[in-house]
C-alpha positions, -999 to 999 in steps of 0.1 A, spaced: 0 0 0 30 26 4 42 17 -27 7 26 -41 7 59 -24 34 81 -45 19 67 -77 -16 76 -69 -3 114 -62 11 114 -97 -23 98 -115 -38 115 -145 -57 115 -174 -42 126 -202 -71 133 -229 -92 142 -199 -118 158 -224 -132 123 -225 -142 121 -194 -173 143 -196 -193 117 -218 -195 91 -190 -219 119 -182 -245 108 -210 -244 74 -198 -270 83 -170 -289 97 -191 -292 71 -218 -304 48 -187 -334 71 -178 -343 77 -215 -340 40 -218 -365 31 -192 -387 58 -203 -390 48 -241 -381 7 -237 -390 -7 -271 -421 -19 -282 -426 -57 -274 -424 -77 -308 -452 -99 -297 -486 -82 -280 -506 -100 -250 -536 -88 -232 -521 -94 -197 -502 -113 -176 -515 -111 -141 -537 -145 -140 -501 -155 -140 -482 -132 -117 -498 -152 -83 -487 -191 -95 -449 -171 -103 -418 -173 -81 -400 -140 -75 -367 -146 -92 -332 -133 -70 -318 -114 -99 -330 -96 -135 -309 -112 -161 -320 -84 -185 -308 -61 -158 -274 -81 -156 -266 -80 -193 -273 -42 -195 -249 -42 -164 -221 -53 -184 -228 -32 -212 -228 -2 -193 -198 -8 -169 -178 -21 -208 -190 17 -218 -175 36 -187 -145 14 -192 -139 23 -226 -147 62 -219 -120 60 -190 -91 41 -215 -97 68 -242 -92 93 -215 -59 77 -213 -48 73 -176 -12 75 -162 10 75 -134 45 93 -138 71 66 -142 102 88 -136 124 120 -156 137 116 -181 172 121 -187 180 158 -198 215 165 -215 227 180 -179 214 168 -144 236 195 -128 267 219 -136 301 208 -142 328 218 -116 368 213 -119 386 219 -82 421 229 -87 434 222 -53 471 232 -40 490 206 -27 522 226 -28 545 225 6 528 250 25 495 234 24 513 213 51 514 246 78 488 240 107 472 266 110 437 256 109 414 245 137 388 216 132 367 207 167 398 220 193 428 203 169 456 218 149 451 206 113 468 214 83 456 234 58 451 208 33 433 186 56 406 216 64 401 220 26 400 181 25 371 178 48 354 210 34 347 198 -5 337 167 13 309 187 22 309 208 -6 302 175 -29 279 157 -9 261 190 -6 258 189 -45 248 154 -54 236 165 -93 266 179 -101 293 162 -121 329 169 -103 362 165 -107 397 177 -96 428 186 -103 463 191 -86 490 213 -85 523 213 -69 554 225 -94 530 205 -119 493 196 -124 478 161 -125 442 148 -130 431 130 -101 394 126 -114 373 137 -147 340 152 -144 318 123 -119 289 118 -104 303 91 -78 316 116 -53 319 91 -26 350 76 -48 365 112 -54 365 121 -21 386 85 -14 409 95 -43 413 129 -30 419 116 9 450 97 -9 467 129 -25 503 144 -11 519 174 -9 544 186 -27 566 216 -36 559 244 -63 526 262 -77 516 259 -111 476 269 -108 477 279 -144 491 241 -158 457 229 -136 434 257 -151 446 239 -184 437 205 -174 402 213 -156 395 232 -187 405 204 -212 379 181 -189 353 208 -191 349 220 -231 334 186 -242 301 194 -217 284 221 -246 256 243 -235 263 235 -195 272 256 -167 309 253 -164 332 266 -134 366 259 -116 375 267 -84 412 272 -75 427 271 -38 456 278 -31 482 292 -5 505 308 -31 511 344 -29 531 337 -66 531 314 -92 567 307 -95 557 270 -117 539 261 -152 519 280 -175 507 316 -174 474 321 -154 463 351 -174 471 335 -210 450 308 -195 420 335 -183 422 342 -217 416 318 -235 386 305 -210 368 335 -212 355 326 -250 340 293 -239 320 306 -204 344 292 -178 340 310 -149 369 309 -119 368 315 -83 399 318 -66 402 310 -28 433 322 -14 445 308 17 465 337 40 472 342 78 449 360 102 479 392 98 473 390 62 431 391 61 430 429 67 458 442 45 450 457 10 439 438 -13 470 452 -36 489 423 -18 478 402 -45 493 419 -72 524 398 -74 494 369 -79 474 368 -114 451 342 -101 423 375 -87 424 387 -124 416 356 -136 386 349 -117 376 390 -123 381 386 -163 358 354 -164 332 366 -141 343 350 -111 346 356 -73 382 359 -53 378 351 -13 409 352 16 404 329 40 424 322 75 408 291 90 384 266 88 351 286 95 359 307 65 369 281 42 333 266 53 317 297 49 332 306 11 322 274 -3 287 277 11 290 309 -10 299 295 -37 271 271 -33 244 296 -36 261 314 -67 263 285 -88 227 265 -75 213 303 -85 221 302 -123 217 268 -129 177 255 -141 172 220 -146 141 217 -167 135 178 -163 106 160 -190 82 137 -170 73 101 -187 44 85 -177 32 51 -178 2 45 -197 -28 27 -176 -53 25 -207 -52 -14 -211 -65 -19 -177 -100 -1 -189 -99 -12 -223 -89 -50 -221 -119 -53 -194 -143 -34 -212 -136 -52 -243 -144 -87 -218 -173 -72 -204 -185 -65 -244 -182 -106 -255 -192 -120 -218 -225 -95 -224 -234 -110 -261 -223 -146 -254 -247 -145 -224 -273 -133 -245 -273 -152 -272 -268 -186 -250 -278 -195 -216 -294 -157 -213 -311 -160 -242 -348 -152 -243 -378 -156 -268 -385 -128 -287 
């Protein structure tokens, strides 16, 4: 029965404009017992025999226009095609496609970041955070790239973010930044997914990029195909209320301003949290997911017993039913 529930909220008719004929059918019942037709044989009466008569338990006349008309409501109810919603369909997108170029240079090591009372490193914060951050996003296809003095695909665009966030748990530091070689990777992974919603999102410790290719050739040549880039820097607490000229020496903030991104500082775990929370929010409010219902059609349960009721109504009549004209 609780299986039965979720389908009956999704019933429907589809050609409802049947339905008002069964209507009529009430109404061809009282017209019928107002004009019967004319009795092919004429008596004077019946009623010297009505007191030597049994009173029979049921009309068979009654019983054969019983199936006719319940074979009519039948067949009125399976043109009116009934359905229940079998599922969505699948559309060309369920969700946006996100690349995470993640630092894993040396001083992503530094332990500077507080998780429930214990020093943690700042790779191990942003571990534990894009955990979130994908579970939180479960129609979104994600993957992620590294960086260190080079870049490396550790997953392509996926729906199983249970098994990224293994793969990513596995990942080491190492020494260098080359955030612009990873913008070339997660871009390579995300041109292939046409009229989608396409972002990366760097993080990184790096004040400069001392490793691989340019970041701003790179912001270039993203900006014709829609990429957009946010840029989380990772900085000290002494760091969070200097200018923001302090990033000058760092081309990453351009980047994410010439594709229409956002750049955030963060200095511990709370506002790490907080800006991919943020991030959240701006991407979940310019995506739309139109999804295309499919039903499953229900008309063969009205017409295949109508269509029964039909026969069982004339063999009866014409055999065991069958009376003298």
């Amino acid at each position: 029965m609780n299986e039965l529930l979720p389908l009956l909220k999704t019933f429907r008719f589809s050609d409802w404009w049947f339905l008002p004929l069964l209507c009529l059918i009430p109404l061809w019942i009282w017209l019928r017992g107002r004009f019967a037709p004319v009795a092919a044989v004429q008596f004077s009466s019946g009623k010297l025999l009505k007191a030597a008569s049994r009173p029979t338990r049921f009309n068979r006349n009654q019983m054969l226009l019983g199936f006719r008309y319940a074979a009519l409501v039948l067949l009125l109810l399976a043109l009116a095609r009934p359905q229940v919603e079998k599922g969505a369909a699948d559309d060309d997108a369920k969700g946006i496609n996100i690349m995470l170029v993640l630092d894993f240079s040396s001083t992503m090591n530094t332990k500077d970041f507080t998780i429930e009372g214990k020093k943690v490193s700042r790779a191990d914060a942003l571990k534990k955070v894009i955990a979130e951050f994908m579970r939180a996003r479960p129609q979104d296809k994600l993957g992620v790239v590294k960086f260190d003095a080079e870049a490396y695909l550790v997953s392509p665009l996926t729906l199983d973010h249970d098994w990224l966030i293994h793969q990513l748990d596995q990942e080491k530091n190492g020494h260098g930044t080359a955030p612009g070689s990873g913008m070339l990777i997660a871009a390579e992974h995300l041109l292939p997914a046409t009229n989608q919603t396409k972002v990366i999102i760097i993080v990184t410790d790096a004040e400069q990029v001392n490793h691989g290719a340019d970041p701003l050739e790179v912001g270039k040549t993203l900006v014709p195909f829609g990429i957009k880039v946010h840029v989380i820097q990772i900085v000290g607490f002494k760091d969070m209320s200097s200018s923001r000229d302090q990033w000058n020496p760092n081309p990453l903030p351009k980047v994410a301003e010439m594709t229409g991104g956002q750049r955030f500082q963060v200095a511990d775990f709370n506002g790490l949290r907080s800006v991919y929370q943020q991030i959240d929010r701006l991407e979940k409010a310019t995506f739309k997911e139109d999804k295309q219902k499919s039903y499953r059609e229900l008309m063969a349960w009205c017409s295949v017993p109508s269509v029964f009721l039909l026969l069982l109504e004339m063999v009866l009549r014409q055999t065991v039913w069958r009376r003298l004209p």
